[in-house]
Each structure stands twice: as C-alpha cells, then as structure tokens.
PyMOL Python script that loads the backbone (N, CA, C, O; Angstrom):
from pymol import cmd

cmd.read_pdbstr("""\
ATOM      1  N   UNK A   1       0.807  -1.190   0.000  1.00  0.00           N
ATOM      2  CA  UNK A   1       0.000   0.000   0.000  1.00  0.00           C
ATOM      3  C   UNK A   1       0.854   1.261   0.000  1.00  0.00           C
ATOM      4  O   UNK A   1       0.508   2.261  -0.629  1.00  0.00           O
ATOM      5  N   UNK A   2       2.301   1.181   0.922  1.00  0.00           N
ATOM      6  CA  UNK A   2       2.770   2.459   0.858  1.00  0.00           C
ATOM      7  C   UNK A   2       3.698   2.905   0.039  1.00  0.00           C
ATOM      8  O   UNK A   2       4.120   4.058  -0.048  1.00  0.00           O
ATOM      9  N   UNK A   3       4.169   1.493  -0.871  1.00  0.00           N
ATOM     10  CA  UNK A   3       4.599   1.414  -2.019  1.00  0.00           C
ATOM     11  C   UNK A   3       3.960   2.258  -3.367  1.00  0.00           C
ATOM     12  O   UNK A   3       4.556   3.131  -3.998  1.00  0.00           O
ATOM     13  N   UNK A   4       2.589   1.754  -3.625  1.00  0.00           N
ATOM     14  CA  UNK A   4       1.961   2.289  -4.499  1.00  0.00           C
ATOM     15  C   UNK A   4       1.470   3.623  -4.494  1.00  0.00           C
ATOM     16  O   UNK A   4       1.229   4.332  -5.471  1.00  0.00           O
ATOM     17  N   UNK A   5       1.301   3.988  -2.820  1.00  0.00           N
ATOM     18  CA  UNK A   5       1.051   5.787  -2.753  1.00  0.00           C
ATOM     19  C   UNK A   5       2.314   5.915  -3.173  1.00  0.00           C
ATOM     20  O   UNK A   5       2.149   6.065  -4.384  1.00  0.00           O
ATOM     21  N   UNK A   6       3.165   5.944  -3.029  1.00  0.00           N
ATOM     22  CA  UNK A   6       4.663   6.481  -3.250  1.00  0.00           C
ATOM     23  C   UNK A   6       5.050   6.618  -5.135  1.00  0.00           C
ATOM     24  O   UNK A   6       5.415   7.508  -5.903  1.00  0.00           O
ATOM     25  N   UNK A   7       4.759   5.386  -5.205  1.00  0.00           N
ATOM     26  CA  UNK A   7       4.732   5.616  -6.700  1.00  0.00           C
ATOM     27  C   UNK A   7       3.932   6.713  -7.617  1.00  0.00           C
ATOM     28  O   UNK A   7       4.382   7.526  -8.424  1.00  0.00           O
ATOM     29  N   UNK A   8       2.143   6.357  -7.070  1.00  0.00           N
ATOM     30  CA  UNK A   8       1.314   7.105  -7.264  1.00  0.00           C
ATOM     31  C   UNK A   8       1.772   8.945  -7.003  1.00  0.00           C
ATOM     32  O   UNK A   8       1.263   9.666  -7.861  1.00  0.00           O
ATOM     33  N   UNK A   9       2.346   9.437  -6.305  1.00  0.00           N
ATOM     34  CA  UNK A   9       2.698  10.409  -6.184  1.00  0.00           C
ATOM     35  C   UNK A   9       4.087  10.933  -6.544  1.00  0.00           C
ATOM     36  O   UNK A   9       4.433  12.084  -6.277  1.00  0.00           O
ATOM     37  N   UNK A  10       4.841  10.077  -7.137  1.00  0.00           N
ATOM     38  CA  UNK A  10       6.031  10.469  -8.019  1.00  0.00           C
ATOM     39  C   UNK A  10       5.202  10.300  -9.434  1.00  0.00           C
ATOM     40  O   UNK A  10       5.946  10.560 -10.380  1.00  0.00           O
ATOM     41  N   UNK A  11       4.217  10.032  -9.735  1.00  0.00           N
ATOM     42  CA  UNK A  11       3.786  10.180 -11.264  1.00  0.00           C
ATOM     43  C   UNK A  11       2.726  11.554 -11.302  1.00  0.00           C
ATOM     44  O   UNK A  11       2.236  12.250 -12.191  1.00  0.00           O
ATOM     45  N   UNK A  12       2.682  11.520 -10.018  1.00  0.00           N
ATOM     46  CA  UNK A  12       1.800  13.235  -9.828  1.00  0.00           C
ATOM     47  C   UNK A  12       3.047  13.694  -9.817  1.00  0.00           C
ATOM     48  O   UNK A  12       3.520  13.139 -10.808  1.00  0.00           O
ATOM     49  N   UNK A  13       3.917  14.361  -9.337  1.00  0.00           N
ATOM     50  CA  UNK A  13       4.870  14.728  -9.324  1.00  0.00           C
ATOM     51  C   UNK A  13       5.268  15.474 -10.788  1.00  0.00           C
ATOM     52  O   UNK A  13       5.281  16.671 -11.076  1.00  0.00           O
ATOM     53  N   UNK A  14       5.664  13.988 -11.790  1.00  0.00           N
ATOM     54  CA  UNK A  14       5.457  14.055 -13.018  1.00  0.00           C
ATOM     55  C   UNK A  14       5.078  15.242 -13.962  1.00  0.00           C
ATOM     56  O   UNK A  14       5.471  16.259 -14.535  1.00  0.00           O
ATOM     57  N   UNK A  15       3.858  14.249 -13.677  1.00  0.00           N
ATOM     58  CA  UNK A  15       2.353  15.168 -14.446  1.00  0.00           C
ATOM     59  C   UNK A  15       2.488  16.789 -14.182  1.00  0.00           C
ATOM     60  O   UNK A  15       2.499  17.579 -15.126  1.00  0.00           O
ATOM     61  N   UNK A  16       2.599  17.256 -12.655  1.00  0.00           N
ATOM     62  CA  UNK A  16       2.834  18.814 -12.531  1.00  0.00           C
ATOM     63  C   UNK A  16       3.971  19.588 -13.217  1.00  0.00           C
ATOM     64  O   UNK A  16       3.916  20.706 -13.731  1.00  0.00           O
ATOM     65  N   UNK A  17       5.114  18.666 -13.103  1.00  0.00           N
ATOM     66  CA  UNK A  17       6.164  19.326 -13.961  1.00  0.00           C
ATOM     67  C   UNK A  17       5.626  19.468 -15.364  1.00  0.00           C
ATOM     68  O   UNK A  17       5.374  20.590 -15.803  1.00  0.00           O
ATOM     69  N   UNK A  18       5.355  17.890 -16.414  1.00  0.00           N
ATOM     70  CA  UNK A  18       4.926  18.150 -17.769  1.00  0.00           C
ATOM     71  C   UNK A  18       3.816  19.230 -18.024  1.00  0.00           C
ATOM     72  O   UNK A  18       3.643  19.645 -19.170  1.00  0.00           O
ATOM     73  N   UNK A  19       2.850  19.823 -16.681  1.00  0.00           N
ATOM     74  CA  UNK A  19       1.880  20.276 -17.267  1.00  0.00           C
ATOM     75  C   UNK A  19       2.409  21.633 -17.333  1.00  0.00           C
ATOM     76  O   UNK A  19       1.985  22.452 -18.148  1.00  0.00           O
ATOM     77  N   UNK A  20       3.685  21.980 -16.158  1.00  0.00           N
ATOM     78  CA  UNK A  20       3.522  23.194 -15.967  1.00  0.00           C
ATOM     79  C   UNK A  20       4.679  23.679 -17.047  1.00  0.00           C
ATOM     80  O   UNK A  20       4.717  24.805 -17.544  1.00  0.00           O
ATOM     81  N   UNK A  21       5.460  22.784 -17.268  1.00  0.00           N
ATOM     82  CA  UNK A  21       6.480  23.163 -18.576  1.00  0.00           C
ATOM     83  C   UNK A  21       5.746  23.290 -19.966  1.00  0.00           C
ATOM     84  O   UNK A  21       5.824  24.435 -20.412  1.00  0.00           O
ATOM     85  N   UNK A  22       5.204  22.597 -20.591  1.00  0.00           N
ATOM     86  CA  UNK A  22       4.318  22.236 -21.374  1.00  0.00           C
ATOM     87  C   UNK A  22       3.064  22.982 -22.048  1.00  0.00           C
ATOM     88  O   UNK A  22       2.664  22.950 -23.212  1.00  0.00           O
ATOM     89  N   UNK A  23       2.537  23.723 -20.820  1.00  0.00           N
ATOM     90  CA  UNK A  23       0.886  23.539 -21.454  1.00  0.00           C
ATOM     91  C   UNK A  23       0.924  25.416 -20.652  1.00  0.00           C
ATOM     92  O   UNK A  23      -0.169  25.813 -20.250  1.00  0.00           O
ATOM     93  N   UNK A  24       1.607  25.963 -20.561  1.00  0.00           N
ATOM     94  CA  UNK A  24       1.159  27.231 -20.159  1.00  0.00           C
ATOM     95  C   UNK A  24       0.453  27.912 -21.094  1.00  0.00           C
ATOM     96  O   UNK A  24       0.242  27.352 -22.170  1.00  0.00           O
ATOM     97  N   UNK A  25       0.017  29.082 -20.889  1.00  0.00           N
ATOM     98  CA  UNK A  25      -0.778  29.873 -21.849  1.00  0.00           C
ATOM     99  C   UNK A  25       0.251  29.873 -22.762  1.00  0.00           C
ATOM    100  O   UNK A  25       1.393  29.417 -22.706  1.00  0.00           O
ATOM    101  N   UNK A  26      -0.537  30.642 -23.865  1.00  0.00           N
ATOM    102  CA  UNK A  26       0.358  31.096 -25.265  1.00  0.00           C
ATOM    103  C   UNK A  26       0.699  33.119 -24.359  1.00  0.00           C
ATOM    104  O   UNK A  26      -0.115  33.881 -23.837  1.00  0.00           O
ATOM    105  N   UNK A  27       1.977  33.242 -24.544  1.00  0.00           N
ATOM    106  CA  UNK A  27       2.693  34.085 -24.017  1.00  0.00           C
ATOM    107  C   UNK A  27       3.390  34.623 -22.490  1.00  0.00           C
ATOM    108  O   UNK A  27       3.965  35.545 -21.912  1.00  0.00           O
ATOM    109  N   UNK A  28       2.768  33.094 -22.358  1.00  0.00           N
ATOM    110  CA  UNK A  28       3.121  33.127 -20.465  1.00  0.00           C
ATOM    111  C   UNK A  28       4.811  32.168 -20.293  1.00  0.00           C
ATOM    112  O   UNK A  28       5.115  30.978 -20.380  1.00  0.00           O
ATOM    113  N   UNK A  29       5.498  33.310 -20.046  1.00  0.00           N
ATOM    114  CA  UNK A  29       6.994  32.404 -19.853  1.00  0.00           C
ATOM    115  C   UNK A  29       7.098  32.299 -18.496  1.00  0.00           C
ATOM    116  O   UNK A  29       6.239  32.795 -17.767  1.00  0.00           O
ATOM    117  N   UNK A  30       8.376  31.509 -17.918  1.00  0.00           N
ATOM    118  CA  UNK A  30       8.367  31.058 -16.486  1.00  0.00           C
ATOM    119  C   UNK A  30       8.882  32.339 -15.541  1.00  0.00           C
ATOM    120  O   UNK A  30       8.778  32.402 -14.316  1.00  0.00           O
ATOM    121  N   UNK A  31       9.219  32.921 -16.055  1.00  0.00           N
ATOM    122  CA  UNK A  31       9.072  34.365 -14.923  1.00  0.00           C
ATOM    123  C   UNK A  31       8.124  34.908 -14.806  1.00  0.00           C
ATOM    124  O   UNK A  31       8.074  35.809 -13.969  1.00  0.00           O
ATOM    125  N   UNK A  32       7.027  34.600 -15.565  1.00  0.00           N
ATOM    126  CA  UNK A  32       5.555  35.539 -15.629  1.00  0.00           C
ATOM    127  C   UNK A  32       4.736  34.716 -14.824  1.00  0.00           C
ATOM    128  O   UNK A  32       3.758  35.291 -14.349  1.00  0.00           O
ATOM    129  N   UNK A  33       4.899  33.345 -14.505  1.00  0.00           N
ATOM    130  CA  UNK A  33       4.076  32.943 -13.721  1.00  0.00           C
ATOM    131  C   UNK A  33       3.716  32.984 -12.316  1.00  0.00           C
ATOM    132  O   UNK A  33       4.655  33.361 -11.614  1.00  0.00           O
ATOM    133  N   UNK A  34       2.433  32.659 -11.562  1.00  0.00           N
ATOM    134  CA  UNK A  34       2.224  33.112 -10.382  1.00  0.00           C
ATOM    135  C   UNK A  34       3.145  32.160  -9.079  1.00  0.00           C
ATOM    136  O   UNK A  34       3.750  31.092  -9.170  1.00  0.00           O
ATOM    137  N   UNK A  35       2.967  32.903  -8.129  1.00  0.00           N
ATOM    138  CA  UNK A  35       3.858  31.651  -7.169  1.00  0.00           C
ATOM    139  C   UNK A  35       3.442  30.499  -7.163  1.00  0.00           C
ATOM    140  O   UNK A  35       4.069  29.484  -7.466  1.00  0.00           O
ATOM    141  N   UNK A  36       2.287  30.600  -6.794  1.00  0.00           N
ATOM    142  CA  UNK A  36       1.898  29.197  -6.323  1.00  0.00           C
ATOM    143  C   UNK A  36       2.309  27.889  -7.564  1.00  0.00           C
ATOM    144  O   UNK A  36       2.675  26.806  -7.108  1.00  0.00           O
ATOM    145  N   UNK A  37       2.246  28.021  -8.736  1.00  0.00           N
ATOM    146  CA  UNK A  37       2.964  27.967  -9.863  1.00  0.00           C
ATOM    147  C   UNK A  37       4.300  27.407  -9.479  1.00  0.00           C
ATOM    148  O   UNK A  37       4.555  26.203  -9.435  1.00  0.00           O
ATOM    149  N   UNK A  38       5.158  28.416  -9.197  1.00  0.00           N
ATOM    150  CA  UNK A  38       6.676  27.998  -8.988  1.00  0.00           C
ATOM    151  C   UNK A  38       7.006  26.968  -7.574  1.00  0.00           C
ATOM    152  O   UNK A  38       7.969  26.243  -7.324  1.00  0.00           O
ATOM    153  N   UNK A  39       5.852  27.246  -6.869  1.00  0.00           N
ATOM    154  CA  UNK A  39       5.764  26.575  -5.396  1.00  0.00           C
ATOM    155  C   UNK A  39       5.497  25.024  -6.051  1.00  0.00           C
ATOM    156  O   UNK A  39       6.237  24.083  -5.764  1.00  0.00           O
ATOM    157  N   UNK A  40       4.413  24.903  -6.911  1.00  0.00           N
ATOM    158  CA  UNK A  40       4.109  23.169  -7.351  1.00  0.00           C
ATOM    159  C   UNK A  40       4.797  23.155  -8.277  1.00  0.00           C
ATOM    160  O   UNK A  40       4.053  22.824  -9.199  1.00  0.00           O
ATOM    161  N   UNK A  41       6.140  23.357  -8.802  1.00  0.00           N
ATOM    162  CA  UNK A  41       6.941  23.224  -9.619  1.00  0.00           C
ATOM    163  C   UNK A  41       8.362  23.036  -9.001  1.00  0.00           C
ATOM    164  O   UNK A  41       9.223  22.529  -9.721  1.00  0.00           O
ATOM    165  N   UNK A  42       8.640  23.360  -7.871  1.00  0.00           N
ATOM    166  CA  UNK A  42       9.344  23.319  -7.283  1.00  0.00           C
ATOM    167  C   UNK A  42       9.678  22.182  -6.024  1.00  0.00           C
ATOM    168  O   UNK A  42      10.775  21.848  -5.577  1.00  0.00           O
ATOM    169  N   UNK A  43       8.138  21.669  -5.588  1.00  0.00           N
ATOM    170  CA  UNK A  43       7.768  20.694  -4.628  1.00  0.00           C
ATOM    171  C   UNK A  43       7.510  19.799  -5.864  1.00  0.00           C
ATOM    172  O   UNK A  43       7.754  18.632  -5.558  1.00  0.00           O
ATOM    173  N   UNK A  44       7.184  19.897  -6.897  1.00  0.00           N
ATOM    174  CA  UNK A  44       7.640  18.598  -8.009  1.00  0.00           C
ATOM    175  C   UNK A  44       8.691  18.033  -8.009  1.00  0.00           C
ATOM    176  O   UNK A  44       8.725  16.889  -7.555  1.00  0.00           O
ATOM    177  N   UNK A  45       9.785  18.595  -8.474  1.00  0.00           N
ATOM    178  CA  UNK A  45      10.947  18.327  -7.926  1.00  0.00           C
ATOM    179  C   UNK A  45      11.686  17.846  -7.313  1.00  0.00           C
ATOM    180  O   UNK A  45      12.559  17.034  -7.617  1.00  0.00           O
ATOM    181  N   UNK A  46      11.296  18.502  -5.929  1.00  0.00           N
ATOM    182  CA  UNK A  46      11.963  18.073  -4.635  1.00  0.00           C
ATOM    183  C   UNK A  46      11.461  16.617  -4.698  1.00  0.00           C
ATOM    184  O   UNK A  46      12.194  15.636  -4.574  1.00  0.00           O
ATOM    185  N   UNK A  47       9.842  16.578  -4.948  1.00  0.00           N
ATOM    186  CA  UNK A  47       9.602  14.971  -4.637  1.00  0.00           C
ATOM    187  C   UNK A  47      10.207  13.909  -5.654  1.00  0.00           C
ATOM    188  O   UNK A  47      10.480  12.761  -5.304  1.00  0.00           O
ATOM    189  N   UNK A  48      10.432  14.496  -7.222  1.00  0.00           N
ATOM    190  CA  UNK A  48      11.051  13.335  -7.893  1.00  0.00           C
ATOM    191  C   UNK A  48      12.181  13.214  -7.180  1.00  0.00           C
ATOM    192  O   UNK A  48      12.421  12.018  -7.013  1.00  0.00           O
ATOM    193  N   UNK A  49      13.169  14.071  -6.569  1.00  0.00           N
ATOM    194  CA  UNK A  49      14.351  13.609  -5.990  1.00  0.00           C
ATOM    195  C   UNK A  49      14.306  12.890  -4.676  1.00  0.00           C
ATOM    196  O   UNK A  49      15.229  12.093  -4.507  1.00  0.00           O
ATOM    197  N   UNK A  50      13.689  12.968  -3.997  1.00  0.00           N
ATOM    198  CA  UNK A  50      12.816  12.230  -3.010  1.00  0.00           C
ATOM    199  C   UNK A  50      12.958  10.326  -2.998  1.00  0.00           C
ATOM    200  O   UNK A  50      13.685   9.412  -2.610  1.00  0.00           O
ATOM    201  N   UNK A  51      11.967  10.548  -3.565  1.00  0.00           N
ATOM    202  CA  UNK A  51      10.494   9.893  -3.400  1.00  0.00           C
ATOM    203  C   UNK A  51      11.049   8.266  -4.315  1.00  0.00           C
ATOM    204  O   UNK A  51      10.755   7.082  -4.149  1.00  0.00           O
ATOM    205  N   UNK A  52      11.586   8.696  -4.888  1.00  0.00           N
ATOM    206  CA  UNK A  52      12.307   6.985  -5.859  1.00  0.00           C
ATOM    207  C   UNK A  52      13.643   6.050  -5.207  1.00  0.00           C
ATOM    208  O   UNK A  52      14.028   5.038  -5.794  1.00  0.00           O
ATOM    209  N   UNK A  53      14.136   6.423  -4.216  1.00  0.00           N
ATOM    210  CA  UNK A  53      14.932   5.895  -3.845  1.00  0.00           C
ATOM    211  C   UNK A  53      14.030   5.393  -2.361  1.00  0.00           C
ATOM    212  O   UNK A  53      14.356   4.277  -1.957  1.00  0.00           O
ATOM    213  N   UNK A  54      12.953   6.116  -1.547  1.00  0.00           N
ATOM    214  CA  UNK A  54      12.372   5.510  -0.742  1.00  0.00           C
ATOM    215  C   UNK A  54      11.395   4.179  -1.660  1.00  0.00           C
ATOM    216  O   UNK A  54      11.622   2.978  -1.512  1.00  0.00           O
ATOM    217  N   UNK A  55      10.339   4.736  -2.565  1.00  0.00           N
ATOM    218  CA  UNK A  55       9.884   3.863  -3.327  1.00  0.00           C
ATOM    219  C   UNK A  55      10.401   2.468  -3.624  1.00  0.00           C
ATOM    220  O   UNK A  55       9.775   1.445  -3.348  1.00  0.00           O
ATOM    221  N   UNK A  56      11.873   2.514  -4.346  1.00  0.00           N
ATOM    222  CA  UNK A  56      12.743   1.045  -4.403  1.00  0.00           C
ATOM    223  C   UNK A  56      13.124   0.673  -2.959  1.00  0.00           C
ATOM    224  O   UNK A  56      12.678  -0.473  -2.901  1.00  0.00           O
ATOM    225  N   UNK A  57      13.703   0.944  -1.686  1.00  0.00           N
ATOM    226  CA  UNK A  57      13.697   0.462  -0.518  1.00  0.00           C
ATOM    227  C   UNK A  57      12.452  -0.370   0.204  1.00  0.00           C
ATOM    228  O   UNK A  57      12.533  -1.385   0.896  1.00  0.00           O
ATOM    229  N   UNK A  58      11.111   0.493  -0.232  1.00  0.00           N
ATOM    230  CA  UNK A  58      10.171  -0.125  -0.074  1.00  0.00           C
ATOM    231  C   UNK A  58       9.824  -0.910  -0.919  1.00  0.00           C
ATOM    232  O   UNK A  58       8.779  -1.296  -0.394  1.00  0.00           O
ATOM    233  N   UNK A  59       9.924  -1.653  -2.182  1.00  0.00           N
ATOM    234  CA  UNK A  59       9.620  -2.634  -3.009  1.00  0.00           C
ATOM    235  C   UNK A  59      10.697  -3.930  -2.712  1.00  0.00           C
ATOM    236  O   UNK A  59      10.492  -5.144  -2.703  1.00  0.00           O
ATOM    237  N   UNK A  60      12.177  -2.973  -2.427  1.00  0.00           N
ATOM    238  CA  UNK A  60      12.809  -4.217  -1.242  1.00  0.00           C
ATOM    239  C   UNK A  60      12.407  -4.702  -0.070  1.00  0.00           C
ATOM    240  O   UNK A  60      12.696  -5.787   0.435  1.00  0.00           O
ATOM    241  N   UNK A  61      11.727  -3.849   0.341  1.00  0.00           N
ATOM    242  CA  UNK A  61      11.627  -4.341   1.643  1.00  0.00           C
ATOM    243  C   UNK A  61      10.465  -5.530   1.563  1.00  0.00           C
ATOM    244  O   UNK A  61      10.502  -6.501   2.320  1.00  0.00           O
ATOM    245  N   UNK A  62       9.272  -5.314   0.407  1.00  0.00           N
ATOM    246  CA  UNK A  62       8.316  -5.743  -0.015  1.00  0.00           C
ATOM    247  C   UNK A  62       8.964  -7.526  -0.187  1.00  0.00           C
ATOM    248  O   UNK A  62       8.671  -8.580   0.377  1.00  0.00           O
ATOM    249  N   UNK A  63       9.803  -7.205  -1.097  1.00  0.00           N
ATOM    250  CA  UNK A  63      10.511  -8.640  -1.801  1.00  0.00           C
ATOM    251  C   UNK A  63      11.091  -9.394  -1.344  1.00  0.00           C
ATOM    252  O   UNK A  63      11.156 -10.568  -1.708  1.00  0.00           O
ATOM    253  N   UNK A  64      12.076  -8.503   0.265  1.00  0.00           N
ATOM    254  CA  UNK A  64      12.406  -9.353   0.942  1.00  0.00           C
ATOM    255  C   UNK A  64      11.290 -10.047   1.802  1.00  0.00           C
ATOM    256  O   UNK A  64      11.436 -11.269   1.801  1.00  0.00           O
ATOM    257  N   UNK A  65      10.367  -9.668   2.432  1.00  0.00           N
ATOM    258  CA  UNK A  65       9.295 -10.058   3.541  1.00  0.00           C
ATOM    259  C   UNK A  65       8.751 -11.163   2.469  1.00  0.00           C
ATOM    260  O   UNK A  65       8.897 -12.372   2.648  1.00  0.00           O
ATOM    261  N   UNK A  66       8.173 -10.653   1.448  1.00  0.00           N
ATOM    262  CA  UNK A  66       6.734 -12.251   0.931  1.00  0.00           C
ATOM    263  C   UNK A  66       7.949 -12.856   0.147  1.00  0.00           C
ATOM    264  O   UNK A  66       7.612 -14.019   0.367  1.00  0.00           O
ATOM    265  N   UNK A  67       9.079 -12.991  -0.583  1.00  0.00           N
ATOM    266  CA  UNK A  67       9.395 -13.722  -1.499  1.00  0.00           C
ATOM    267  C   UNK A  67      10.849 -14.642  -0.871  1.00  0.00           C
ATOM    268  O   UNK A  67      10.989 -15.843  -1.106  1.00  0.00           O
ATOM    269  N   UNK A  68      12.042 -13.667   0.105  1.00  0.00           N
ATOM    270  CA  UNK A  68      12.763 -14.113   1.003  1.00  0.00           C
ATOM    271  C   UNK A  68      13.947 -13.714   0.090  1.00  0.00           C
ATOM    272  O   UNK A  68      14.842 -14.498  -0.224  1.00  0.00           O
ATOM    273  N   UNK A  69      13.861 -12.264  -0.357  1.00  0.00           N
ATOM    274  CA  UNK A  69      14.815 -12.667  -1.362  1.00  0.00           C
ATOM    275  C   UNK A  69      16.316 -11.736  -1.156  1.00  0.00           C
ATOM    276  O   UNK A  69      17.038 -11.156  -1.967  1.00  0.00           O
ATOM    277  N   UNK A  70      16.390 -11.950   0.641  1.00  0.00           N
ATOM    278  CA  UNK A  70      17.078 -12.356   1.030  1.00  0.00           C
ATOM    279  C   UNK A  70      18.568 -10.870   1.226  1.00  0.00           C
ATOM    280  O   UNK A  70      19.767 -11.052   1.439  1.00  0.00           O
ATOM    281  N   UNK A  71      17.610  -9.173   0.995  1.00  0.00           N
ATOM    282  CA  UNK A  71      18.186  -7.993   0.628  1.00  0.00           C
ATOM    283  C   UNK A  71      18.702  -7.586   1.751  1.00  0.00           C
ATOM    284  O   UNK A  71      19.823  -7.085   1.841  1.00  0.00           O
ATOM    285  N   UNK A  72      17.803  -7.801   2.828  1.00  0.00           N
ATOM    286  CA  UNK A  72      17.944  -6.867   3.930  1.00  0.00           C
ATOM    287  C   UNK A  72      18.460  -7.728   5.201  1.00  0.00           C
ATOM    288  O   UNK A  72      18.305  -7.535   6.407  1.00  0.00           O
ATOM    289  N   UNK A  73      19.101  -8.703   4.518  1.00  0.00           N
ATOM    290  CA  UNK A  73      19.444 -10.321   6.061  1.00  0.00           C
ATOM    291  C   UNK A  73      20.604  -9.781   6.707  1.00  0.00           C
ATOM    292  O   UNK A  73      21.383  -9.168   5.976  1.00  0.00           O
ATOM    293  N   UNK A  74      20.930  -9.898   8.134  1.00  0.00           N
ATOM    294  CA  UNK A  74      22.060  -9.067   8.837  1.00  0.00           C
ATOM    295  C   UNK A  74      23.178  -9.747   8.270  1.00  0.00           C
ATOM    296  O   UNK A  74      23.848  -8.905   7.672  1.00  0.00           O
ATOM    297  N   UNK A  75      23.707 -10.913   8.175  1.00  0.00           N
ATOM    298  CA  UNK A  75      24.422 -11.527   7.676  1.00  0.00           C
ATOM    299  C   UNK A  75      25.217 -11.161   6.282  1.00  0.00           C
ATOM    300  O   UNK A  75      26.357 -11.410   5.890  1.00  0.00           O
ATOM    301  N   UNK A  76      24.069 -10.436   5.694  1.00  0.00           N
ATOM    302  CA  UNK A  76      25.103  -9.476   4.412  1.00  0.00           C
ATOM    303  C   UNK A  76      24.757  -8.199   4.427  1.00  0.00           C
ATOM    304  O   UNK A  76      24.109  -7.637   3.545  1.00  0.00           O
ATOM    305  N   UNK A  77      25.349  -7.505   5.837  1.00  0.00           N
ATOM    306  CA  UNK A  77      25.011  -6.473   6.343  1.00  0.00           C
ATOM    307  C   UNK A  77      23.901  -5.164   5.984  1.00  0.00           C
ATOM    308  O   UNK A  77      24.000  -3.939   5.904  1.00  0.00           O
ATOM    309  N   UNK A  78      22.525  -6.435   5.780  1.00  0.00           N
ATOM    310  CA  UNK A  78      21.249  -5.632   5.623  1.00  0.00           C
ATOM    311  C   UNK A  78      20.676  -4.392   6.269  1.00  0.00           C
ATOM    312  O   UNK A  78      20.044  -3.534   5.653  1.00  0.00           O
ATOM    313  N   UNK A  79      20.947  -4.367   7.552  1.00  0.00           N
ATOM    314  CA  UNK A  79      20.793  -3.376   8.080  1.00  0.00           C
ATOM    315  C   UNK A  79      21.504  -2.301   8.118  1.00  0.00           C
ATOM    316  O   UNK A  79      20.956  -1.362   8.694  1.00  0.00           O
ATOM    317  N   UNK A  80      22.749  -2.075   7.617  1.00  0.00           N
ATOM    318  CA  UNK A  80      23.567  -0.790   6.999  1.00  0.00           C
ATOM    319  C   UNK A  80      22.885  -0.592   5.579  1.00  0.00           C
ATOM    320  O   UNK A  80      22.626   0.531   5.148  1.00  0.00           O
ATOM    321  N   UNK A  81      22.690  -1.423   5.084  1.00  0.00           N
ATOM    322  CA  UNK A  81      22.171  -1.339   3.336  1.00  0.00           C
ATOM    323  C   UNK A  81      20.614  -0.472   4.087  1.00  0.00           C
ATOM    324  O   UNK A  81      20.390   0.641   3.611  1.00  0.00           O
ATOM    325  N   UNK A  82      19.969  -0.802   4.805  1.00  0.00           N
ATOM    326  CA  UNK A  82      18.900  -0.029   4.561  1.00  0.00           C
ATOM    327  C   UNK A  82      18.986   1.302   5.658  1.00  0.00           C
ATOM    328  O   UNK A  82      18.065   2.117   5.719  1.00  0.00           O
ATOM    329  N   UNK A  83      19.920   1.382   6.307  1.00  0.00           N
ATOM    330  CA  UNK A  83      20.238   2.816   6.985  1.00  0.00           C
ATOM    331  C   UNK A  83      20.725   4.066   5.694  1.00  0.00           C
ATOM    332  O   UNK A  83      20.515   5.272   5.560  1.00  0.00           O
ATOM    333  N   UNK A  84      21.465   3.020   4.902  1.00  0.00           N
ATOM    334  CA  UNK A  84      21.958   4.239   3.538  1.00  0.00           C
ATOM    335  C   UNK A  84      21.092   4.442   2.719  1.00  0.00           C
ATOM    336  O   UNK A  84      21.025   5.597   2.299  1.00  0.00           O
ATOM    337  N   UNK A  85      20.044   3.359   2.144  1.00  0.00           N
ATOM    338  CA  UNK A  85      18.894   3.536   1.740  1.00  0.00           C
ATOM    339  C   UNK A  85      17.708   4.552   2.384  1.00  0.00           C
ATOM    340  O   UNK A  85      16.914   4.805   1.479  1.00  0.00           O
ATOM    341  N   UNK A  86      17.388   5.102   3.424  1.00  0.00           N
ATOM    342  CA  UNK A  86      16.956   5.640   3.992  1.00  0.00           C
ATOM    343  C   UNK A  86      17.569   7.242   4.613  1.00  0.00           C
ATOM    344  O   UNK A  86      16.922   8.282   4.493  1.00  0.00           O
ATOM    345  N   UNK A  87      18.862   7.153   5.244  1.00  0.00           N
ATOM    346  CA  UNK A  87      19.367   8.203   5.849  1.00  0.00           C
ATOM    347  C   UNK A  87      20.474   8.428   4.860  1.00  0.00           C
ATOM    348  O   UNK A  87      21.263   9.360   5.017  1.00  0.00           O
TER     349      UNK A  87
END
""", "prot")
cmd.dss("prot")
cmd.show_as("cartoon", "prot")
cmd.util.cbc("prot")
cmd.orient("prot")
C-alpha cells in the first residue's frame, strides 16, 4: 500500500512538472508565472528527488518479507544497506 502511494505520487509529481512546462498559456513564460505555480513546480521536484529511492527500498523491503529474497538479512550487512537507503 505504501509502495503504491509512493509511486502514485512520483507520477503526480510528473504530471505537474509536464503540465507546468508544457501547457502554459500562449505568451506566459516562467518568470511571468504566479507563485503558487513555482511553489508546485518546485515541490515537483523536490519529490522526484525524493520519493524513488524511498519507493525502491520499499519494493525491497516488499521482496524481501513475501518472497525471502534475502536484501535486507544481517548476515550481508542488511541493516547498513537499509540505513543508507533511507538516511
């Protein structure tokens, strides 16, 4: 579940950048636009840089629990792998 919000909201993410690069009025350049504008263009961003490296930690973490596949085992020092994955 918190996989797929995560995903789900790096493709919003997406979508705000393509719309806001993309689809502005005819004569509206990116200094002419309003803040709030540069504010969801900017928190676009931040979340693609975000949001995909938690996303894959959590699809590991996913793969290790139902399948066993064996990412996060202390023995091949899983728990540093997911402190760098995270912090």
């Amino acid at each position: 579940g918190l996989a797929l919000s995560g995903f789900g909201t790096i493709l919003g993410a997406v979508n705000f950048i393509t719309t806001i690069i993309c689809m502005r009025a005819p004569g509206m350049t990116m200094w002419r636009m309003p803040i709030f504008t540069w504010n969801a263009l900017v928190t676009s961003i931040l979340v693609l840089m975000a949001f995909p490296p938690l996303a894959a930690a959590l699809f590991a973490l996913g793969a290790d629990r139902r399948f066993g596949a064996h990412i996060f085992d202390p023995e091949n020092g899983g728990a540093v792998l997911w402190q760098h994955l995270f912090w």
